[in-house]
C-alpha positions in Angstrom: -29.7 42.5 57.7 -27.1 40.6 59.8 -24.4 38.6 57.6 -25.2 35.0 58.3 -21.9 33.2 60.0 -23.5 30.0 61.0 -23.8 26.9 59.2 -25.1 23.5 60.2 -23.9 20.3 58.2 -26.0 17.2 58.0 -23.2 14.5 58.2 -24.3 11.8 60.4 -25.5 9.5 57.7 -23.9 5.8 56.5 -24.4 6.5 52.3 -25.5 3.1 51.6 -24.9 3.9 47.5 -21.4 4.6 48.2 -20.9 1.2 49.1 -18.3 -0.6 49.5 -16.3 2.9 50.0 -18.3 3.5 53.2 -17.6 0.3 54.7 -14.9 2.0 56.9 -15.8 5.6 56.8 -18.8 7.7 56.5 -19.7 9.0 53.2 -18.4 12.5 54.2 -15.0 11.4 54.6 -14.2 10.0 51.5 -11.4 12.2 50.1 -12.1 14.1 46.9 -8.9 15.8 45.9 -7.2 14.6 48.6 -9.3 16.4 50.9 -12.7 14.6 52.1 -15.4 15.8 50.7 -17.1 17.6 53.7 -13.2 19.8 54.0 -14.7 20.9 50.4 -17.5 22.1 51.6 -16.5 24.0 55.1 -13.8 25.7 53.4 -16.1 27.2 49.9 -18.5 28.0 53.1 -15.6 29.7 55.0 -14.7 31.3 52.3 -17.9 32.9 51.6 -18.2 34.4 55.5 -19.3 31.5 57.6 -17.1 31.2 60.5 -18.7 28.7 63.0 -19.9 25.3 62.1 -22.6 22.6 63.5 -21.9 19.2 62.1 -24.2 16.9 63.0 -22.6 13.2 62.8 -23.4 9.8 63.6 -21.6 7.0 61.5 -18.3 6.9 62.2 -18.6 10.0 63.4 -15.5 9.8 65.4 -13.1 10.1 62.3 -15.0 12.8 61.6 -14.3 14.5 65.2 -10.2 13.1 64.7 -9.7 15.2 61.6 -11.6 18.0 61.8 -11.5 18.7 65.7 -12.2 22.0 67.0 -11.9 23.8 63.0 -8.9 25.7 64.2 -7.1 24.2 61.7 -9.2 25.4 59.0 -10.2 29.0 60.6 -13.5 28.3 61.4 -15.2 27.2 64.8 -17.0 23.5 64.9 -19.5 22.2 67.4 -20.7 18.5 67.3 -24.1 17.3 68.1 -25.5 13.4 67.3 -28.2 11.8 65.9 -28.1 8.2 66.9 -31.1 7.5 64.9 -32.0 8.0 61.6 -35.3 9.9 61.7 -35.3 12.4 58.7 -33.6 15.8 57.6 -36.2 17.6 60.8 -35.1 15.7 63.3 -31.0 16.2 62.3 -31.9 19.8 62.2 -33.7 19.8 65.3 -30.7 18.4 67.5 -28.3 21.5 66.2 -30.8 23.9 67.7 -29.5 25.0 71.1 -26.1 25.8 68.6 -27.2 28.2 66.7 -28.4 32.2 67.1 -29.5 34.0 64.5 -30.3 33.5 60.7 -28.5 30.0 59.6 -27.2 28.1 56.8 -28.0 24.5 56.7 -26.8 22.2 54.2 -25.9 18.4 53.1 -22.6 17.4 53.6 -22.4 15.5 50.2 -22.0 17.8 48.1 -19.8 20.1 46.1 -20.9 23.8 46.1 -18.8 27.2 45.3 -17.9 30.2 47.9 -19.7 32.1 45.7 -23.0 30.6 45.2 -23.0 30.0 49.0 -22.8 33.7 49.9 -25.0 34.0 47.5 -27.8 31.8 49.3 -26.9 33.4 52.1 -27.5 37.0 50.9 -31.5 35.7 50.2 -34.2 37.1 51.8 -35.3 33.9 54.5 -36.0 31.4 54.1 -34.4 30.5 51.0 -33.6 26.9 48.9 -31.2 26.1 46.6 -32.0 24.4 43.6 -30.4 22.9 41.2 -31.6 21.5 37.2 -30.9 17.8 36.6 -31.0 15.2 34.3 -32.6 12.7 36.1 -34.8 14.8 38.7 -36.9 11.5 39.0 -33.9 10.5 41.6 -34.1 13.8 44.0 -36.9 16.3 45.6 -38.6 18.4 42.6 -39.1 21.7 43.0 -41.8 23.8 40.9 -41.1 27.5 40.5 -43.1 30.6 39.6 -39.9 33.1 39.1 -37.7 33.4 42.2 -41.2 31.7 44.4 -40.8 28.1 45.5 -44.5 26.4 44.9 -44.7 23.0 45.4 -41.9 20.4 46.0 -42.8 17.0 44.8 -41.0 13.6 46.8 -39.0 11.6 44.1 -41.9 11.9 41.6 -42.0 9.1 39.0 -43.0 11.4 36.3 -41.7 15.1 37.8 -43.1 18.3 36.1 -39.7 20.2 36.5 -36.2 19.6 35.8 -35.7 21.4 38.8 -34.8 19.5 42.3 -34.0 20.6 45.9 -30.0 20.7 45.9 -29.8 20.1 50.4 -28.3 23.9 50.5 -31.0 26.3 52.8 -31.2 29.3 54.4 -33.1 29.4 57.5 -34.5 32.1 60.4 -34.6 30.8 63.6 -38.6 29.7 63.8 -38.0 27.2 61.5 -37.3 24.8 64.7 -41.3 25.8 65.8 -42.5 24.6 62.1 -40.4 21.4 63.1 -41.7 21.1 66.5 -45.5 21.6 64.6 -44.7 18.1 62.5 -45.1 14.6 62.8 -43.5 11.2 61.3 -44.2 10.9 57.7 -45.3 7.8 56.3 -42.1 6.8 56.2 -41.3 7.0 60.0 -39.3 9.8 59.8 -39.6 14.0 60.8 -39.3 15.3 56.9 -38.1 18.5 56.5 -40.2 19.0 53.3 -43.3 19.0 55.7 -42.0 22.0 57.4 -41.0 23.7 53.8 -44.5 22.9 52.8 -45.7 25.7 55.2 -43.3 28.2 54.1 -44.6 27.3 50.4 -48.5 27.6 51.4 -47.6 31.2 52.8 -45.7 32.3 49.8 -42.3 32.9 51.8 -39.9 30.2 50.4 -37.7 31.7 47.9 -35.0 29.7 45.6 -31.7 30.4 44.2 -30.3 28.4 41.1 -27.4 27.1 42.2 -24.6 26.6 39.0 -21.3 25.0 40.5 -23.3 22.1 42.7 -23.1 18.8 42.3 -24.0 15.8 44.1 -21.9 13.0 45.2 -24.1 10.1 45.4 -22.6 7.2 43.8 -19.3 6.0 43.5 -18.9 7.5 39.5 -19.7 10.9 41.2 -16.4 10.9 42.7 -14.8 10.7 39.3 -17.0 13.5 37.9 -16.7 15.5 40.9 -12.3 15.2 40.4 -13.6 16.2 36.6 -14.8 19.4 38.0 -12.3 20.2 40.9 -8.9 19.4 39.0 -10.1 21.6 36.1 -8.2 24.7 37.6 -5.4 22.8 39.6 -2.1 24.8 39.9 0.9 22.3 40.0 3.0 22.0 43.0 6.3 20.3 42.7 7.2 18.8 46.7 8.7 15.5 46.2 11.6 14.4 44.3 11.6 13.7 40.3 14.4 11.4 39.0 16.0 12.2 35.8 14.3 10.6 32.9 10.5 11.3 34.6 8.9 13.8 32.8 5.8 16.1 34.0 3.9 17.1 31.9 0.8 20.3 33.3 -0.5 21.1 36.2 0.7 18.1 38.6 0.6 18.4 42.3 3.2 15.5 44.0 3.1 15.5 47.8 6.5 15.8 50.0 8.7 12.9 50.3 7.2 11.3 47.2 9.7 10.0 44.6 8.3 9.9 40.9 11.3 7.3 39.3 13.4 7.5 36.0 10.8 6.9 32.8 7.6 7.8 34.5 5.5 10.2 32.4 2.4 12.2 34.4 0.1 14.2 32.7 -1.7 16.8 34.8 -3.8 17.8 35.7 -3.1 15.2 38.5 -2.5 15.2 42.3 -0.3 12.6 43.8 0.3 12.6 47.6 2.7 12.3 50.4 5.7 9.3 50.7 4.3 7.5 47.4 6.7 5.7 45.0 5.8 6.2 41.5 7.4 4.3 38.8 9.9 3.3 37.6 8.4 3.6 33.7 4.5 4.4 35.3 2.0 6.6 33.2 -0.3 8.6 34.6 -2.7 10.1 33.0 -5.4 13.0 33.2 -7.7 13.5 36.0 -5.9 10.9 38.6 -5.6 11.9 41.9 -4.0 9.1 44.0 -3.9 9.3 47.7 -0.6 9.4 50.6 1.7 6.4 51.0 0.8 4.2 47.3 3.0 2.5 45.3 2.1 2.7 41.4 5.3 0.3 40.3 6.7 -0.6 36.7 4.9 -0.3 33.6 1.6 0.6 35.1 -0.9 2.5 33.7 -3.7 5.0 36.0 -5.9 6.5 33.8 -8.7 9.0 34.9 -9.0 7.0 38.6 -9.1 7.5 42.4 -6.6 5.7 44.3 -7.2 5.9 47.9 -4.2 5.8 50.5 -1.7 3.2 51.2 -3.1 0.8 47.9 -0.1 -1.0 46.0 -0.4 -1.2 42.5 3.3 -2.6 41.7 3.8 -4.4 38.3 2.2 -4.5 35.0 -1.2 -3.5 35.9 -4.1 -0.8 34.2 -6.7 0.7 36.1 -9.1 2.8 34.0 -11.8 5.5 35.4 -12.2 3.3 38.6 -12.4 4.6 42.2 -9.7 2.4 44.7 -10.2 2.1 48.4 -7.5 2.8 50.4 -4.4 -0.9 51.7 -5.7 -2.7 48.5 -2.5 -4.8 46.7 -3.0 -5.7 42.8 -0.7 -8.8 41.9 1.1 -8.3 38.9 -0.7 -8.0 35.8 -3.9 -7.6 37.5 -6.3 -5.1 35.0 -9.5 -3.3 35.1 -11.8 -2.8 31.8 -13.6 -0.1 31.4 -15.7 0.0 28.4 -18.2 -2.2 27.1 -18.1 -4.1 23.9 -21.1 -2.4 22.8 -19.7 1.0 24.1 -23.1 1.5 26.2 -23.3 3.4 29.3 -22.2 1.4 32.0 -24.2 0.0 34.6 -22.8 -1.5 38.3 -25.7 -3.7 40.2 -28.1 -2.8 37.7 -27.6 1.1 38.3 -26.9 3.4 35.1 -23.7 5.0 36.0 -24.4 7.7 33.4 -21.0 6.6 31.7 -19.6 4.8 28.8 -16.4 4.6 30.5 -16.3 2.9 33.9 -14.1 0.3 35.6 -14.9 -0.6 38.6 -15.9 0.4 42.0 -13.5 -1.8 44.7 -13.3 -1.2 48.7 -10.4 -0.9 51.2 -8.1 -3.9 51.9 -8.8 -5.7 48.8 -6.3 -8.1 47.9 -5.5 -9.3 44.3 -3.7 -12.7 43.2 -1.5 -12.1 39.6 -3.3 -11.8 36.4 -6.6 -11.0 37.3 -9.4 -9.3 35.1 -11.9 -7.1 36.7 -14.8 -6.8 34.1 -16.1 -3.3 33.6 -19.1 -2.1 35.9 -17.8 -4.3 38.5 -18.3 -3.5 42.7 -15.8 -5.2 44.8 -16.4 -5.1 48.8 -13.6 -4.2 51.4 -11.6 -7.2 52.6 -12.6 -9.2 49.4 -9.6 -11.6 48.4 -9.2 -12.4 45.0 -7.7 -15.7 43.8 -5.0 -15.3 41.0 -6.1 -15.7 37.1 -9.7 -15.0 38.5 -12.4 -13.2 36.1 -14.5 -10.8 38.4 -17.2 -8.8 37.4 -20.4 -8.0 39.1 -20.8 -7.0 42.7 -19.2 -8.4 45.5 -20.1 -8.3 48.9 -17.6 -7.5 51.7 -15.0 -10.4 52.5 -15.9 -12.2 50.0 -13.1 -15.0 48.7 -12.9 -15.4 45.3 -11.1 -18.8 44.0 -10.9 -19.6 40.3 
């Protein structure tokens, strides 16, 4: 059998649930690491033999285009095709088909999977699923299995008879685009690419391959479980400058031209990035990653958050298991909470976060007054301006102006 070296990547949609951190980006592109999430992805894939890439975009697909271009960079090859409309997993698929030769890998590109498991997958017999067993497989396709044989995938089922869900990772011959060709809009308007999985299942031929290392990134609180799982083997990497006085303490990574300032104490593991200014007197704690160009300033405390670039958090302030867009300002003594009186899992616009520690969820260029509270569970919208001495909790839609 040929080695499979193609791979098409679904990444043209909005993700609404990401909200407000999609306001200026697509979902694919919010960094992870320091990397956005979809770099995660090409590189485990080009590190288990895939050299040439289809990304299918569509929301701001040209940031997408900007920082990945031609996959030079990277060692791999990337095409671009569009879908301009929305109309299912099938019809995504269907527009990468002129780009691809032989045997293929498709997959979602929200989503965190290992080199290994993806050679893996692509070392099935075709065609081939990933699956993956979750807690809540009420929220995702179910999949029933009879050993290694796929038979029956179930929609989203209110009462699912497997713990067992379709984890977006497939492996695909090339007359999978007649199958498509063979189906029509579901009920819900759109070319579903279960219909065409649904023939492979009725002929015994779809096979499935539990899949260990994935994880989704769905909601906002999946980016901190996701930095959970990638920062667990972090190496530290020393670029910037470290005053006398700072102390580092594990694996830290610090970006170049960074300056961590006299009385600053970091705990790894943790990944700061280029030209920040950390301290003086800062701590940092575990699991932070904090993106290029910030400013975490006197007596500050990060614990366990996403920071995203260019965001000023200068005087006084706590953030606590909260994910930051990137340009936001905290005025001095501005805080986040991030557990509940009760200590019971947290919940942002009525959604269980799966957490009993959460802050907050807050977009890009959000600008705080002095001595604000953010409750926890609370979702703050890009460009929101927030009066100072102002209680906040809830969710706040973008641009919103908040006066006490």
């Amino acid at each position: 059998m040929e080695p499979v070296t193609e791979c098409i990547l679904l990444a043209a949609g909005e993700g609404k649930r990401m909200r407000p951190l999609t306001t200026c980006r697509p979902k694919v592109m919010i960094p992870l690491a320091n990397r956005p999430m979809l770099e995660h992805l090409i590189l485990a894939a080009r590190d288990a033999g895939i050299e040439r890439f289809v990304l299918v975009v569509g929301y701001g697909e040209q940031a997408v285009r900007e920082y990945f271009g031609d996959g030079s960079a990277l060692g791999v090859a990337i095409d671009y095709v569009v879908q301009r409309h929305q109309l299912g997993t099938a019809d995504a698929l269907r527009s990468a088909e002129r780009l691809v030769s032989g045997n293929f890998l498709m997959m979602n590109g929200d989503m965190i999977l290992g080199s290994e498991e993806i050679r893996a997958l692509c070392e099935m017999p075709v065609p081939a699923l990933g699956v993956s067993e979750a807690d809540h497989p009420e929220e995702y396709g179910v999949v029933l299995l009879e050993g290694d044989r796929v038979v029956n995938l179930e929609e989203k089922s209110k009462n699912p008879k497997s713990r067992m869900i379709n984890a977006g990772a497939y492996l695909f011959p090339p007359e999978i685009f007649e199958r498509i060709e063979r189906i029509g809009l579901s009920r819900r308007g759109e070319y579903e690419l279960t219909d065409a999985l649904m023939e492979y299942i009725n002929e015994g031929m779809l096979s499935a391959l539990t899949l260990h290392t994935w994880m989704d990134v769905g909601y906002p609180w999946d980016i901190l479980a996701a930095h959970e799982l990638l920062l667990t083997d972090l190496k530290g990497e020393i670029a910037g400058t470290i005053e006398e006085g700072a102390v580092i303490k594990g694996a830290v990574v610090i970006g170049d031209g960074t300056t961590i300032r006299a009385g600053s104490y970091i705990e790894g593991p943790c990944i700061i990035g280029k030209d920040c200014v950390i301290g003086p007197h800062a701590y940092i704690r575990p699991k932070t990653t904090i993106g290029d160009s910030c400013h975490i300033g006197h007596a500050v405390e990060i614990k366990n958050s996403v920071i995203l670039h260019g965001t000023k958090i200068p005087h006084f302030n706590y953030i606590g298991d909260s994910v930051i867009g990137s340009g936001c300002n905290f005025g001095a003594g501005t805080k986040i909470a991030n557990l509940r009186h009760d200590s019971d899992i947290v919940r942002v616009g009525g959604i269980m976060t799966g957490r009993k520690k959460f802050g907050a969820v807050i977009g890009d260029d959000v600008l705080f007054g002095i001595n604000c509270s953010v409750n926890t569970g609370s979702s703050i919208g890009s460009g929101c301006r927030i009066a100072p001495h102002s209680c906040v909790e809830g969710v706040y839609d973008d641009e919103t102006i908040v006066s006490r």
